[in-house]
N, C-alpha and C positions, 0 to 999 in steps of 0.2 A: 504494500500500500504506500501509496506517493503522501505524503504530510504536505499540505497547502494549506492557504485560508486565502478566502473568497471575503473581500470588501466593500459595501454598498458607498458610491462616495457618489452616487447620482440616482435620480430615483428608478432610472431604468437603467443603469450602469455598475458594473461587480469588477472592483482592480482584484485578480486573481495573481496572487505570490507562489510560483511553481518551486517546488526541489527539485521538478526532473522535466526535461521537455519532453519525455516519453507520453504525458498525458495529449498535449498536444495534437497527437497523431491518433488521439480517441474516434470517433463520432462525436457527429454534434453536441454538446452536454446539454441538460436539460437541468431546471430545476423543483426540488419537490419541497414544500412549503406543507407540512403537515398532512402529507396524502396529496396536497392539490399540485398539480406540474405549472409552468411558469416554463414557455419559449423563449431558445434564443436566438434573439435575430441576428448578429452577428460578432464574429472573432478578429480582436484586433489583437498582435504580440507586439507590446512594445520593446521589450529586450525577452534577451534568453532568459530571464527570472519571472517576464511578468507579462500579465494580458489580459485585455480590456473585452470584458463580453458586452453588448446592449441586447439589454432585454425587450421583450415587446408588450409589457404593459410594467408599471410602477410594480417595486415590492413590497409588500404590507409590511409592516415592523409588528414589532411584540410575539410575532411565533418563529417559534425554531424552523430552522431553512437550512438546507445541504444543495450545494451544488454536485451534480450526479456526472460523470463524468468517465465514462468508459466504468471500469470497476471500483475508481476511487470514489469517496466519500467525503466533499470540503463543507466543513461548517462556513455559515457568510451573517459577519456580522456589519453592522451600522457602522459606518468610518463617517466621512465627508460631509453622507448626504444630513448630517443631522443639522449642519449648516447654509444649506438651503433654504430659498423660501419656500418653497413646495412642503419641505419639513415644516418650517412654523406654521405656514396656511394652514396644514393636512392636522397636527396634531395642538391647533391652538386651545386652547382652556384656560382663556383669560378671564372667562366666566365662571369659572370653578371655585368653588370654596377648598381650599387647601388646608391640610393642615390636621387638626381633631375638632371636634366642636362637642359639646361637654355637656351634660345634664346629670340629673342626678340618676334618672332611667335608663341612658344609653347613651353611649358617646359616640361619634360616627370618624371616620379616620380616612384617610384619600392622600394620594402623593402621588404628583407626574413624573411617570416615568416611560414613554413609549416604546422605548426600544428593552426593556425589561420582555423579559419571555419567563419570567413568574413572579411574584409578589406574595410576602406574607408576612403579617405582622405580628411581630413575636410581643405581645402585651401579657407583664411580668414573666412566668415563665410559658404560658400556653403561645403555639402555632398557629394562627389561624389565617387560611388561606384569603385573596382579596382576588374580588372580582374587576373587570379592565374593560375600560369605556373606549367607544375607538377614539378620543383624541388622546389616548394613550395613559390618563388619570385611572388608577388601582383604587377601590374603595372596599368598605365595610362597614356593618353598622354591630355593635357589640352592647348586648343588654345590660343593665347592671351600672352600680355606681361606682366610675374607677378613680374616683379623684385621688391624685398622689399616686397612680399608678407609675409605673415604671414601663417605656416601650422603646419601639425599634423595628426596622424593616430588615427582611432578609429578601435582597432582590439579586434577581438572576438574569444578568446581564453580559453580553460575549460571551456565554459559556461558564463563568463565574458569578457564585453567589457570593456577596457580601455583604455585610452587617452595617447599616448606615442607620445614622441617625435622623429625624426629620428637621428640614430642611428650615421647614414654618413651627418649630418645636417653642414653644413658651416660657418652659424652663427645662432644668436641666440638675442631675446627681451633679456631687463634685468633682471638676476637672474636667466636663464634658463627657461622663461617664455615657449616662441615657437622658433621653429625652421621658420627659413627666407630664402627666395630664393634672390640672390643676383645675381646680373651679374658681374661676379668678374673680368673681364676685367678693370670694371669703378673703383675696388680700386688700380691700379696698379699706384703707386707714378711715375713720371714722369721720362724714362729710366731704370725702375726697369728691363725689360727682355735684357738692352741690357748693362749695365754697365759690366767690366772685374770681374771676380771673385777674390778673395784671391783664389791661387791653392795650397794651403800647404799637403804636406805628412803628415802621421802620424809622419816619423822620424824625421821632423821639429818641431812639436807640441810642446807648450806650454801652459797649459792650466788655463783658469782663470775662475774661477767659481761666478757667480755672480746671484743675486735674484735681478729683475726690480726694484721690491717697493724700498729694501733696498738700493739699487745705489743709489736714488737720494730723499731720503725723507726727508734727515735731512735738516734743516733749514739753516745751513752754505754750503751747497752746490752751491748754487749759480744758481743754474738749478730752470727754472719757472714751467714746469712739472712737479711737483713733485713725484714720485711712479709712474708713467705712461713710455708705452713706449716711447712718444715724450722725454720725460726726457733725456731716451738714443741714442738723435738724435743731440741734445743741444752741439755747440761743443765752446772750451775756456770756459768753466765756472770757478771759481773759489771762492777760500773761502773768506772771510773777508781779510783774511791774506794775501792773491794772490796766492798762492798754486791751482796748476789747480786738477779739481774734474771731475768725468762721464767719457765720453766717450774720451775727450782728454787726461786727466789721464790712464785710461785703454789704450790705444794706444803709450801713451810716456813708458809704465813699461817696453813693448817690446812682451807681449806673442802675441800668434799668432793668439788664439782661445779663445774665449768667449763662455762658456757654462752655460747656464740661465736654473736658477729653472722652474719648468713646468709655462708655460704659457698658455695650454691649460684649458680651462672651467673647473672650481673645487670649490668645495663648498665650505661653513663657513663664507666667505666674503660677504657682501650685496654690491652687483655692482653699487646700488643708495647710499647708506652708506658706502663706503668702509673703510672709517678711523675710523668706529667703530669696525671694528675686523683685523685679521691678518691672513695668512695662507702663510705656503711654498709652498703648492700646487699637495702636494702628495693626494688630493683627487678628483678624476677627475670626471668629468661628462661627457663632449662629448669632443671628441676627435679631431676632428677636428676647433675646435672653440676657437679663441684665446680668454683668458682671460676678461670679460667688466669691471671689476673693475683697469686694467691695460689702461684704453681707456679715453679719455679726455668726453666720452657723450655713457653711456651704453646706453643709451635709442634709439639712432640711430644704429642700425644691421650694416652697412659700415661701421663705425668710427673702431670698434675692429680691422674689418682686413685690414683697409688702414694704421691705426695708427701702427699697428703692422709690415706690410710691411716694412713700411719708418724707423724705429728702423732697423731692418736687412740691409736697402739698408745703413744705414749709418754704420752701424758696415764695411761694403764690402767696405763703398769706403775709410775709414778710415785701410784698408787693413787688415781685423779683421775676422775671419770665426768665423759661430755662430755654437755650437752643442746645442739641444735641448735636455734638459732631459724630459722622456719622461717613463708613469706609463703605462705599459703595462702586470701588475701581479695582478691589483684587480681593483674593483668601489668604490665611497667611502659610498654604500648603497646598498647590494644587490635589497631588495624588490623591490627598487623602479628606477631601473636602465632601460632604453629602452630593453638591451638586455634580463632579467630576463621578463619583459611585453609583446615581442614578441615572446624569445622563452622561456617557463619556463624550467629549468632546463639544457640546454645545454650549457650556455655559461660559464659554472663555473664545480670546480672538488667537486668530489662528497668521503666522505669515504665508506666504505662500509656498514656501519651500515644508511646512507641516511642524515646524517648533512655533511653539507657545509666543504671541505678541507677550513685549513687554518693557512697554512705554512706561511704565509705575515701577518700575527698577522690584520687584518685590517677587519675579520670578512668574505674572501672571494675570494678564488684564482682564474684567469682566466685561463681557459682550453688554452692553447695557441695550443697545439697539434691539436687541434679538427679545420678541416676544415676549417671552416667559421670563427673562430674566429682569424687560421693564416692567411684570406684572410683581414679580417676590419684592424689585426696589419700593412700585407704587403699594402694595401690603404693608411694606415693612412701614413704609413711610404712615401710612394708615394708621395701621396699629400703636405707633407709639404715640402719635396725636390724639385718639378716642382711649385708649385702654392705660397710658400714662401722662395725656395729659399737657403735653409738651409743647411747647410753642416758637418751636424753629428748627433749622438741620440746618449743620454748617457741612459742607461737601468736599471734604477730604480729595483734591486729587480731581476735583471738577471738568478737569480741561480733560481727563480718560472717558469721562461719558458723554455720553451723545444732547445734541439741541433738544431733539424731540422729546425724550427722558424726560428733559428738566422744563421742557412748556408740560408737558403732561404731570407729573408733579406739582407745578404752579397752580393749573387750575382744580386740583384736588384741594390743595390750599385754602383756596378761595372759599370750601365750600363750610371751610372751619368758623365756628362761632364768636374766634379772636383772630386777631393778626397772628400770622404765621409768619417769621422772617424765614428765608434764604439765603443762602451766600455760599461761599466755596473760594476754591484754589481756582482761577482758570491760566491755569499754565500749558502749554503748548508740548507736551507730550509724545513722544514717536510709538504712538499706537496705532495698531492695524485700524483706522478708520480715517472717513478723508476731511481734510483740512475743516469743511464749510460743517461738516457733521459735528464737529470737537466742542462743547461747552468752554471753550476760550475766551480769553477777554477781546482777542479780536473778530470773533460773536457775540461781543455785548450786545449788539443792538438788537439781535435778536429773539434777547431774553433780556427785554429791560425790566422784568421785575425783579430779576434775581441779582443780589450783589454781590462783586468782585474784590478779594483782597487786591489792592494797588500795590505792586511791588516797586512800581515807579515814585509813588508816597513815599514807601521804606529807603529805598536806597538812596534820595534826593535829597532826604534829609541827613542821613549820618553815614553814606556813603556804600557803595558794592557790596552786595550778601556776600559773596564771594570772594572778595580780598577786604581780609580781616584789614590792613592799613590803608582801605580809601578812605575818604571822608566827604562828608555833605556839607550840608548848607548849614545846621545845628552844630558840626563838630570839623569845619574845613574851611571858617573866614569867611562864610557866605557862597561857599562852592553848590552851581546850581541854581543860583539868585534867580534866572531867566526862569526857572522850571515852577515855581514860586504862587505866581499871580493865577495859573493851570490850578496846581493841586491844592491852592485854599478855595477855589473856586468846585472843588469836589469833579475834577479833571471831563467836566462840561462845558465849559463857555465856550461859546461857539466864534470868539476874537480875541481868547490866549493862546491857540497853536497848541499842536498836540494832543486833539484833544480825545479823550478814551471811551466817554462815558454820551450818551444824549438825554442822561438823568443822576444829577449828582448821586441818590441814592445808590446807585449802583457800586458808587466807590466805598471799599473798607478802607477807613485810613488807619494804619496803624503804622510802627519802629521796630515793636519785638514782639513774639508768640512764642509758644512751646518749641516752636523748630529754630536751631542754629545758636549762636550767642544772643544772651539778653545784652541788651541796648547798653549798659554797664559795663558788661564783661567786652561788648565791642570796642568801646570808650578807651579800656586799658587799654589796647592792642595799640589803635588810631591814634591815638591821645595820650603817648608813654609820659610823656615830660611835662605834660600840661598836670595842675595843683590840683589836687581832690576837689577843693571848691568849685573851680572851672570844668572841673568834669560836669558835679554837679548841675553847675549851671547849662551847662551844654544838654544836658541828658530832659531837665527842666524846657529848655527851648523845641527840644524834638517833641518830647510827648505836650507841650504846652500845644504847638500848630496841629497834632494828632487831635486833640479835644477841642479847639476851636475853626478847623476848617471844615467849609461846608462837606458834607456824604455822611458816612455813617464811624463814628470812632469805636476803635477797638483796644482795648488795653489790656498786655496780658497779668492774670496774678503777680501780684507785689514789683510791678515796674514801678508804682508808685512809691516805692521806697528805695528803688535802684536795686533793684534784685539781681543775686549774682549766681551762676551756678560753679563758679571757680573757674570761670574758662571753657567747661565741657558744651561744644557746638551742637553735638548730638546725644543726648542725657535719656533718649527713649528705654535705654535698660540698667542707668547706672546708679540706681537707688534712689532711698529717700535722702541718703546725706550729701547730696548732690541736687534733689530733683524736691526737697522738702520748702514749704515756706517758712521764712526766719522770723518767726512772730518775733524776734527780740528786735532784731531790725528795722519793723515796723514801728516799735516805739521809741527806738533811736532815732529814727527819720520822721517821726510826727510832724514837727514842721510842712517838711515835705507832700505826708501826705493830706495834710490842710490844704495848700497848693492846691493838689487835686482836686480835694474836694470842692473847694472853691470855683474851681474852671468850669467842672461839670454843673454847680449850681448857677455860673453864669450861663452855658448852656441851653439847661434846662429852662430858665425865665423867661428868657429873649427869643422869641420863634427867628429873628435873624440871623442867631448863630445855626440854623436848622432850615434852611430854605428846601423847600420840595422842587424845587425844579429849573431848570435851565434859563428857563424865562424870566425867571424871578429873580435870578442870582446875577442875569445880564441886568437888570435892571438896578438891582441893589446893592452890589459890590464892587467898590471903585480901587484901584490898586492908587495910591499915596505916594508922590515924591519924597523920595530921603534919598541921603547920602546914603551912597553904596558903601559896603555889601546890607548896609541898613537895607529893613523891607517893611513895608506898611499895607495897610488897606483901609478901606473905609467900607462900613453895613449901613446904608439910608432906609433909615425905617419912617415912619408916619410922627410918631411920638416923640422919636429920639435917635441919634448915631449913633454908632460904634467907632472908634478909628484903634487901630491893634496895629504893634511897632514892635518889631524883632531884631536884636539885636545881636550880632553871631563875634563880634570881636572884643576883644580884653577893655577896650576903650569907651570910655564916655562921648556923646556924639548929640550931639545938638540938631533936635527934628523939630519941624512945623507941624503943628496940628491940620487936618486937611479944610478947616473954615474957622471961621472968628466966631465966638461964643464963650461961654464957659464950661470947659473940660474936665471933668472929674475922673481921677484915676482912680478905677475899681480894682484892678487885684492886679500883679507884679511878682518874680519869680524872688524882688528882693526883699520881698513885705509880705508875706503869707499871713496878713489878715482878715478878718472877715468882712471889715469897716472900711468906707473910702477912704485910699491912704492922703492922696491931695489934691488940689483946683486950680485951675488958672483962668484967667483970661486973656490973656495977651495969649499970641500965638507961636511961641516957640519956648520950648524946654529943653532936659535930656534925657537921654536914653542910657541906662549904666551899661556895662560891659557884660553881657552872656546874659540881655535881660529881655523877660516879655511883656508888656505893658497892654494893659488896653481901658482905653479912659471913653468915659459917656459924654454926648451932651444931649441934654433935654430940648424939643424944640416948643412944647408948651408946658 
């Protein structure tokens, strides 16, 4: 007997892989699909190894198939074609409820999987066989009340059976053991469906980006949770010092919005050990399953998603929206991922030579365009908005998924009862998909509700992500000045050049985030020889235009106190004494964080520091004559102006107010008061060295 396998890589096409040309020289083969024959219409040999049959009608998938072949015997499995449109058309089930669905009488259970040639779901230890709809979904319906059951699929796929988990699974044993049927009614924290929402706009947004573990691990926090969601439930805690830390700190700073490192299920961490390793959480596993090493008892399946609930309901009534960042561009393991076990080969991009796309460096892109794989995004996305609550998705890796994806997305959004934010990475990615498909920023315009971190914001100001000694306009004498008048205008005016956005919202402006050096630790690098105070001050001028230019501002965990991680650019696995927040720091740097808080309270008062739109911002925002690399601007409002004066060198410099009146100086990087520091009326003052000024005047 000759060993081959027979490949379906077209719906009427089998790449057959020979060991011997002797089959070759068979009769016609034929093939038998469970007793039923399948013609073929003809033989193509591309090399001495290999040859291309066309069949004369499609082959069904989900039943066992042998190519018949003189006396040999070739199994023929699903390759290619699972990548077809003829595949998504043929086996769409975008209407499918997936997943388990739960009563206390009978739970019902379903998983796509079409090219499976048997299904059966092993719930706790019984077998029990699942019946197969032809768009290729397995289902069954199981009497009885299995809440806190324990399950799992055993699918038989190319010839091998394997044990996967489900895919749409809600929780999970520890470690990603099995997948658990829960009655998720019973984790619902007491009022969670009926407390008032935070209802903030985007154009209100302030955003503060924060990782669970690191909020509250350090030992001076004062929080008895520590790394866990209860952690950020914990309200007054404070440090030795009396300095309040967590969630009452996050709350007094002023933003609006809390946006947390992935907290869905992701590798590296042991959920029974978790203080022996560390992760950000860019390596996900199931999707729908909050984190167990974030949970006070992985071992109990409830504990994750009640504990995780009651985190959110306190963020809400502490009037705090959560946006969830959220990996929706790769797995952190192809092979051994549920979706790679059910369907092989469809849920990831492929190049053309048949290795794995892999534009997300992470060893594997998700097809997000492909059917089913936008329906589990559009679920997931579902599910954590109605069942926890959540009120935005930051898009890890944005620029890997497709336009469509993310309008489709948007108007699911729409249909939410609050503002949902959006935003993401739109970085330009070498993934198997084409240019105008890419969720990029240069497809903003296509998706203008959705916002774009501005990496042109970040490096403008304090120089190149990528050569730790460039320098900006914040921390380089004004380098960049030109680029200036664009990005406080929230990179829309349509007569500063360059321009990114055709709606300020779209822009994130931020300096630092969990990836790369915090904005501090840049500072040393850039800035060896310049005094700790002019760090200061420099580091004060970046994040100060981060919170006063028009778009959306983003701040990440304790930049307000100049957060440092010792230098480490990439800290996703290097601990808490690395990746923790230095509540002592925070009360060393008080001053500072007044500062801030002060900025966001201007902000938040004045709808002018917050313009919604292009038109508005042409209208209302005038750029200010100053002595270079000095930079000004002026806000004309109905009431009263703004005029805001940045100062990027060692020197005191003598500016004009942009009109004659009386100018009052509300807040200053060198006055961190809460009271106008002082007035003029004549029209020219100064501006101190490495300083940000922004003075009012009243027009009645």
């Amino acid at each position: 007997m000759v060993k081959s396998v027979a490949w379906i890589d077209e719906k009427n096409k089998l790449t057959v892989e020979l060991d011997s040309l002797e089959i070759v020289n068979e009769p016609m083969p034929t093939i038998d699909i469970e007793g039923r024959g399948v013609s073929v219409e003809s033989i193509e040999m591309l090399n001495t190894e290999t040859t291309k049959l066309t069949l004369k009608d499609p082959l069904p998938l989900g039943k066992e198939a042998f190519l018949v072949w003189g006396e040999n015997k070739t199994p023929i499995y699903p390759r290619d074609v699972v990548r077809t449109d003829w595949f998504d058309q043929t086996y769409d089930a975008t209407d499918e409820q997936l997943g388990y669905t739960y009563s206390s009488e009978k739970t019902a259970f379903s998983v796509w999987a079409p090219s499976a040639t048997s299904m059966e779901l092993i719930l706790q230890h019984d077998r029990i066989s699942m019946s197969r709809k032809p768009n290729g979904v397995w289902h069954n319906m199981v009497v009885g009340d299995w809440n806190n059951a324990r399950y799992h699929f055993a699918a038989t796929v190319n010839g091998i059976e394997q044990q996967v988990n489900d895919p749409y699974g809600k929780s999970m044993t520890a470690n990603s053991g099995r997948s658990v049927v829960l009655d998720l009614a019973t984790t619902d924290p007491s009022s969670f469906r009926r407390i008032t929402y935070p209802k903030v706009s985007k154009q209100d947004a302030v955003i503060y980006e924060l990782h669970v573990r690191d909020a509250t691990s350090s030992v001076e926090s004062g929080v008895r949770n520590k790394g866990k969601f209860l952690g950020l439930t914990e309200r007054n805690t404070k440090t030795p010092s009396g300095y309040s830390t967590g969630l009452s700190y996050i709350k007094q700073l002023g933003c609006t919005h809390v946006q947390l490192l992935p907290i869905q299920d992701f590798a590296r961490v042991d959920e029974l050990k978790p203080q022996s390793s560390y992760n950000w959480g860019y390596d996900p596993l199931f999707y729908m399953v909050p984190e167990g090493s974030y949970t006070t008892s992985a071992t109990n399946p409830s504990a994750r998603v009640s504990e995780c609930k009651q985190m959110i309901q306190a963020f809400h009534e502490e009037g705090l929206s959560v946006i969830l960042d959220v990996v929706y561009n790769h797995v952190f393991f192809h092979p051994d991922s549920a979706f790679e076990k059910l369907v092989p080969g469809y849920y990831f991009r492929y190049k053309q030579d048949g290795s794995l796309s892999n534009g997300t460096g992470t060893g594997n892109d998700l097809a997000t365009e492909r059917m089913m794989v936008r329906k589990f995004i559009l679920d997931c996305v579902d599910y954590w908005i109605k069942e926890y609550q959540v009120d935005g998705f930051r898009f890890d890796l944005m620029g890997a998924m497709d336009v469509e994806t993310m309008k489709i997305i948007h108007n699911r959004c729409l249909a939410a009862d609050r503002p949902i934010l959006l935003l993401g990475e739109g970085w330009d990615l070498h993934t198997q998909l084409q240019p105008d498909q890419k969720a990029t920023l240069s497809q903003s315009n296509q998706l203008e509700e959705i916002s774009f971190f501005s990496d042109r914001f970040r490096d403008s100001l304090k120089g190149n992500l990528f050569n730790a000694g460039d320098s900006g306009y914040a921390n380089g004498n004004g380098h960049y000045i030109e680029r200036l008048p664009q990005l406080v205008a929230g990179s829309s005016h349509p007569m500063f050049g360059n321009r990114l956005f055709s709606n300020p919202l779209q822009s994130v402006n931020y300096v630092e985030c969990h990836d790369n050096l915090t904005l501090w630790d840049k500072l040393l690098l850039s800035n060896p020889d310049t005094s700790e105070l002019d760090r200061k001050r420099m580091h004060q001028l970046a994040t100060g235009l981060t919170i006063l230019s028009q778009g959306v501002p983003f701040l990440h965990a304790g930049q307000e106190f100049f957060r440092s991680k010792n230098g480490d650019e990439n800290s996703y696995i290097s601990g808490d004494e690395v990746n923790k927040i230095d509540w002592m720091q925070r009360g060393r740097e008080n001053a500072n964080v007044q500062w801030i808080r002060n900025l966001i309270a201007l902000r938040k008062k004045y709808r002018l520091f917050r313009l919604g739109s292009a038109a508005e911002i042409q209208h209302r925002l005038h750029i200010v004559t100053a002595p270079d690399p000095v930079f000004g601007y002026m806000l004309v409002g109905e009431r009263e102006d703004f005029a805001i004066f940045v100062n990027p060198t060692d020197r005191v410099v003598k500016i004009s107010m942009p009109s004659q009146g009386r100018w009052v100086k509300l807040v200053s990087n060198h006055a961190c008061l809460t009271s106008p520091i002082s007035s003029l009326l004549h029209g020219v003052t100064e501006i101190g060295g490495y300083e940000l000024g922004v003075w009012r005047k009243k027009r009645v």
